[in-house]
C-alpha positions as CSV (number, residue, x, y, z in Angstrom):
1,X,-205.6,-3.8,47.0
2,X,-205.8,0.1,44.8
3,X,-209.6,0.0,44.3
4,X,-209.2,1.1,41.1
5,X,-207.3,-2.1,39.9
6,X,-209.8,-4.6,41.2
7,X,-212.3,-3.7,38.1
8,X,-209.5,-5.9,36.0
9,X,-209.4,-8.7,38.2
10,X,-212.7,-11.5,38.2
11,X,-213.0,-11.5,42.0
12,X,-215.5,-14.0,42.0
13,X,-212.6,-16.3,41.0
14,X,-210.9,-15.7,43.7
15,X,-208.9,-16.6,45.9
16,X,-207.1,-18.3,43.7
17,X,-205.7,-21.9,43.9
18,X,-201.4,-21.3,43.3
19,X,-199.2,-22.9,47.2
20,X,-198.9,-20.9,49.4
21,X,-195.7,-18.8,49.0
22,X,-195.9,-19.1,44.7
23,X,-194.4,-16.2,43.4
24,X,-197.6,-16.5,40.5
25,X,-199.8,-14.3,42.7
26,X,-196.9,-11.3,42.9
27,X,-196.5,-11.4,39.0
28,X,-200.2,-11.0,38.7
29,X,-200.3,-7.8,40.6
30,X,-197.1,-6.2,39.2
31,X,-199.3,-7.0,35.6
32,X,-202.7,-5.7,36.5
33,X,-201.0,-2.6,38.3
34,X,-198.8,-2.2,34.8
35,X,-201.9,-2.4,32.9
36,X,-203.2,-0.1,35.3
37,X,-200.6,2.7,34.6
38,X,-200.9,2.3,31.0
39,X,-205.0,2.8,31.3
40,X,-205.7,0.2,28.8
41,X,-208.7,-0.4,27.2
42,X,-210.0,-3.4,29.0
43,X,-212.3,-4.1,26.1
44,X,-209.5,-3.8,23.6
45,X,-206.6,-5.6,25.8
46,X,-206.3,-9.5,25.1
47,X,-204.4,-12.0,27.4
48,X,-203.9,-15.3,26.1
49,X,-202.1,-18.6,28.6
50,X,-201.4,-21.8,27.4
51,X,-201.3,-24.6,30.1
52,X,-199.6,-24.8,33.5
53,X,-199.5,-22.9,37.1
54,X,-199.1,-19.7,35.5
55,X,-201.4,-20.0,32.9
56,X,-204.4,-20.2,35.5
57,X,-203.7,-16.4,35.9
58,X,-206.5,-15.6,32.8
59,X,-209.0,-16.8,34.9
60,X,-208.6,-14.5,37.1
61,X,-208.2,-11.1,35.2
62,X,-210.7,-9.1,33.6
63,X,-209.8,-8.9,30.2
64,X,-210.2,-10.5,27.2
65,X,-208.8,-13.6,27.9
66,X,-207.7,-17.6,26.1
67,X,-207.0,-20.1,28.1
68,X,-205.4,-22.4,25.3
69,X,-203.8,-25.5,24.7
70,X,-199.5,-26.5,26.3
71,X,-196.8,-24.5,24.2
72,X,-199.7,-22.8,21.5
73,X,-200.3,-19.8,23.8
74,X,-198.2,-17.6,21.2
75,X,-199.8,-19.2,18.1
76,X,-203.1,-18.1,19.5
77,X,-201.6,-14.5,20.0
78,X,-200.0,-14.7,16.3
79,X,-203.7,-15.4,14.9
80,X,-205.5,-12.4,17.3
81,X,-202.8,-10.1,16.2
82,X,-203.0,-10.4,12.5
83,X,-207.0,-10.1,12.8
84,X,-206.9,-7.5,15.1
85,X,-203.6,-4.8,15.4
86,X,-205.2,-2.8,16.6
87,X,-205.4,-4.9,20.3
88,X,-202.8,-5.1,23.2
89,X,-201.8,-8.5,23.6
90,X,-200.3,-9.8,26.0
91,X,-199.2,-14.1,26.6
92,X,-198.4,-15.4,30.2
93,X,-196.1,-18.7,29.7
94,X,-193.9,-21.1,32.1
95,X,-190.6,-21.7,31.4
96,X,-192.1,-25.2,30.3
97,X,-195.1,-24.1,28.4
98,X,-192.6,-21.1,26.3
99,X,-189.2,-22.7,26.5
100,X,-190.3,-26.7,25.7
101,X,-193.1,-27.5,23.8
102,X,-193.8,-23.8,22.7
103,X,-190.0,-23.0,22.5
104,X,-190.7,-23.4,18.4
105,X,-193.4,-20.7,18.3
106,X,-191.2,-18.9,20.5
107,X,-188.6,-18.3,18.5
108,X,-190.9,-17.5,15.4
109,X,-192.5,-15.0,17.0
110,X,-189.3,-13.5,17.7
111,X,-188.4,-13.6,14.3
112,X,-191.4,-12.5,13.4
113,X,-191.0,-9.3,15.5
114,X,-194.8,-9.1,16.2
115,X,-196.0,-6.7,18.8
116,X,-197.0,-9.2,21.6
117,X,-195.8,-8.9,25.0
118,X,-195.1,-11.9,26.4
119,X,-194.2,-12.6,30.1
120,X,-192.2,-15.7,31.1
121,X,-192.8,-17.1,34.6
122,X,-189.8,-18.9,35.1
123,X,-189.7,-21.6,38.6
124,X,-186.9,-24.2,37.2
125,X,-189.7,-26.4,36.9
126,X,-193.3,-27.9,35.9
127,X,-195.2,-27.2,38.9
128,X,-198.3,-28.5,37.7
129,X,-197.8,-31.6,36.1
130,X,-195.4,-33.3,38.6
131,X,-192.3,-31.6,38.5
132,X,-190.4,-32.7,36.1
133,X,-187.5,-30.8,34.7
134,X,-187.9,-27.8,32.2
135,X,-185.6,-26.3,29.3
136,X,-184.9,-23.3,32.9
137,X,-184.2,-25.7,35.4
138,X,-180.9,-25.0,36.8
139,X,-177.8,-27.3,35.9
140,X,-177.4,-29.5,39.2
141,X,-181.1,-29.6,40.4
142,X,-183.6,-32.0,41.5
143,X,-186.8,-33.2,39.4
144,X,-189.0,-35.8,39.3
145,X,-187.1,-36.8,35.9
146,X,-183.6,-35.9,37.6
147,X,-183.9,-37.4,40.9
148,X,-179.6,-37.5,41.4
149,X,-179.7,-33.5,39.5
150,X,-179.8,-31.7,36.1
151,X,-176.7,-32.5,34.2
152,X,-177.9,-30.3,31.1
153,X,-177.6,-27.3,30.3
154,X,-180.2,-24.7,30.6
155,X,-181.4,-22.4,28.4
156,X,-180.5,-18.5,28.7
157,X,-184.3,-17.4,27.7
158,X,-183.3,-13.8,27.0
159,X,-180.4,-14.7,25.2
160,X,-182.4,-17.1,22.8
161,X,-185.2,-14.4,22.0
162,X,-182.6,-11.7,21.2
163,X,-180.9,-13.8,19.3
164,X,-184.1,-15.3,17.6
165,X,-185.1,-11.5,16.8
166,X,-186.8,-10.0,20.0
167,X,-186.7,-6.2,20.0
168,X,-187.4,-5.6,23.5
169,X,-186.0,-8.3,26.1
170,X,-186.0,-7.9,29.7
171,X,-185.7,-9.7,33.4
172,X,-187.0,-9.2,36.7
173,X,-187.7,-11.5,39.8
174,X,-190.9,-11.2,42.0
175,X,-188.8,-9.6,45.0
176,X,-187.7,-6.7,42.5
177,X,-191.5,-6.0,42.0
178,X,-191.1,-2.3,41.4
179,X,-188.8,-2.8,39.0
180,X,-191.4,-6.0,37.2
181,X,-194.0,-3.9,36.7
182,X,-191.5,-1.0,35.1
183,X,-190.9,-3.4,32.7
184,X,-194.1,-4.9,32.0
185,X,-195.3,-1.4,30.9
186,X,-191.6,-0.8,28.7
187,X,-192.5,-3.8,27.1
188,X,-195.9,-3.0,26.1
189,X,-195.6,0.5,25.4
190,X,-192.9,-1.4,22.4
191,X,-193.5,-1.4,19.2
192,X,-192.8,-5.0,18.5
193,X,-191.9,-8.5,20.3
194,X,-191.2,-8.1,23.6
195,X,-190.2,-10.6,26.1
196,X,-190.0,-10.4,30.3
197,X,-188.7,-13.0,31.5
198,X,-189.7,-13.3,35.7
199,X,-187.5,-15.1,38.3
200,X,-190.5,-16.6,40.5
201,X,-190.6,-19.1,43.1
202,X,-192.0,-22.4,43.3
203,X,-191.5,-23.3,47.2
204,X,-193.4,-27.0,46.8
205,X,-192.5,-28.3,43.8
206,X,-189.1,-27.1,43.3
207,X,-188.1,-25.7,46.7
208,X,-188.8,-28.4,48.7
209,X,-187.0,-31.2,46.5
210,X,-184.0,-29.1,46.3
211,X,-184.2,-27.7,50.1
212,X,-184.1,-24.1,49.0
213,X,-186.2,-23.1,52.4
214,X,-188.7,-21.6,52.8
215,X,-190.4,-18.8,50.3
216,X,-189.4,-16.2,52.3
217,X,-185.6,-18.0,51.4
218,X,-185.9,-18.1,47.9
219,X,-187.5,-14.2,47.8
220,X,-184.1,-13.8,49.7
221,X,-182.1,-16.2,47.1
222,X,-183.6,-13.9,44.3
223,X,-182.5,-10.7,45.9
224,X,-179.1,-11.9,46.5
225,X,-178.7,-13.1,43.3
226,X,-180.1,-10.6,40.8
227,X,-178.0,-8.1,39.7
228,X,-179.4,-5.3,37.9
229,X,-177.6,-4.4,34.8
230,X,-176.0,-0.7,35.6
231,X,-174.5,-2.5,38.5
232,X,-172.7,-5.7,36.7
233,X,-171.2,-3.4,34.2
234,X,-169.4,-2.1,37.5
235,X,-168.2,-5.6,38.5
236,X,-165.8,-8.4,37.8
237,X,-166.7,-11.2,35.9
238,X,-165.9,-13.5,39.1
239,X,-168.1,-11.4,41.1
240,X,-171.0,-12.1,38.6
241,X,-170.5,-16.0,38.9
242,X,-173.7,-17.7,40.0
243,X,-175.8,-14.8,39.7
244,X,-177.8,-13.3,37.4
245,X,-178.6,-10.0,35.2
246,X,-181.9,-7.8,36.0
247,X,-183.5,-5.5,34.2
248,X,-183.6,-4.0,30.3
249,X,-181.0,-6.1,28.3
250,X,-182.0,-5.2,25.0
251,X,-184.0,-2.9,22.8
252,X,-184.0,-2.7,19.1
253,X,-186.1,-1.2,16.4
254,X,-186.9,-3.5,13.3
255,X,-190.0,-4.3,11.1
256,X,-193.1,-4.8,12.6
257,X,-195.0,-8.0,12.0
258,X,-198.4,-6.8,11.2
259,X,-197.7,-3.4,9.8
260,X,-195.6,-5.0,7.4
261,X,-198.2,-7.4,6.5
262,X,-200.6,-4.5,5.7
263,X,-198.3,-2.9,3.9
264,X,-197.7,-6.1,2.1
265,X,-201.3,-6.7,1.3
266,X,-202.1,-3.4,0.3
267,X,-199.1,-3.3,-2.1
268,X,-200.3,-6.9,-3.8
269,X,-204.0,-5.8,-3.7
270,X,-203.1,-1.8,-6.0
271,X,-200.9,-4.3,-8.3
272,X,-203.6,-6.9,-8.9
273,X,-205.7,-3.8,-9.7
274,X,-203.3,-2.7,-12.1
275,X,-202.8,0.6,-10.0
């Protein structure tokens, strides 16, 4: 590890507790070496999880950091952000923990277009709590709650937050890790909502009951399978069957959340005062 990224990391915490193999432990560099390039202000950077495998990541960072309750992570986020603009925020979510419970303050925030970066880590499944199926599990797959396979439909995450109001939107896998952390800093560096959705591996949980090998197999699976975005617009739309898109799929400019609440405020306060 770069010396100079262990000061954001609490290394007394570690090593951590995520299988062996979890793709959780690759997201968390590619985020501390993006925070890293940026040279935030630890002391003015917040980082706010909800509950779930990858929501165990704030304990381990050095910031200033909310462990909170399933599906509220962003509604915790919302609140620091109106008190304090001023901050970096960032909100590390499963597909379970953003898509199910929390999909409604998802969407909001989108809508909302408030300057939070938040970063999806998407396994097909809830690691954690038994592995049942989530709003991301693939159509077809195996859950606790689908032992004979998925019939539904899942959710395309970046899809639903552009289409909900997300300014920035983007994808990456943890074997693209270069290009994850690229992203994790275009996101923050954003003026407004911007969601990263990651492609990660859950080898025990998900692998195992759906005999996707080993993790070394599924880092292979995601290679194979994600397609960066100057490359699809090259191909076929049968060649792009089964896989998926990578990279910066949308960026817009619209209305910040807070600023527009200030400006709001400070309007209603002049006309109150007759100015």
């Amino acid at each position: 590890m770069q010396e100079k990224l262990k000061k954001y990391l609490r290394l007394e915490r570690l090593p951590h507790i995520w299988c062996p193999g979890c793709g959780n432990g690759i997201l968390l560099g590619a985020f501390v070496r993006a925070v890293g390039q940026l040279g935030l202000d630890q002391n003015n950077t917040v980082v706010v999880s909800g509950i779930g495998c990858s929501s165990r990541a704030t304990g381990y960072l050095d910031f200033n950091t909310l462990h909170t309750t399933h599906g509220r992570a962003l509604a915790f986020a919302t609140g620091i952000k109106v008190a304090r603009p001023e901050a970096s925020v960032f909100v590390l979510m499963g597909d379970g923990d953003a898509a199910a419970i929390g999909g409604n303050h998802l969407i909001h925030a989108a809508r909302r277009n408030i300057d939070i970066t938040a970063i999806i880590f998407n396994n097909s499944i809830y690691g954690m709590t038994g592995g049942q199926y989530s709003p991301l599990t693939p159509q077809g797959s195996r859950a606790t709650t689908a032992p004979h396979g998925l019939f539904e439909r899942p959710f395309d995450l970046a899809e639903l937050a552009k289409a909900a109001g997300a300014t920035y939107v983007a994808r990456a896998t943890t074997y693209h890790t270069g290009l994850l952390t690229r992203l994790i800093k275009a996101g923050a560096g954003h003026k407004g909502f911007s969601l990263i959705e990651v492609i990660t591996a859950c080898p025990v949980s998900y692998g195992r009951r759906n005999r996707s090998g080993s993790a070394y197999d599924m880092l292979v699976w995601q290679k194979e399978h994600g397609v960066p975005v100057e490359k699809a617009a090259k191909m076929k739309p049968e060649e792009m069957r089964g896989k998926f898109l990578i990279g910066e799929l949308h960026r817009a400019e619209a209305p910040e959340y807070t600023e527009a609440y200030e400006r709001f405020t400070g309007e209603l306060q002049r006309s109150f005062k007759g100015e």
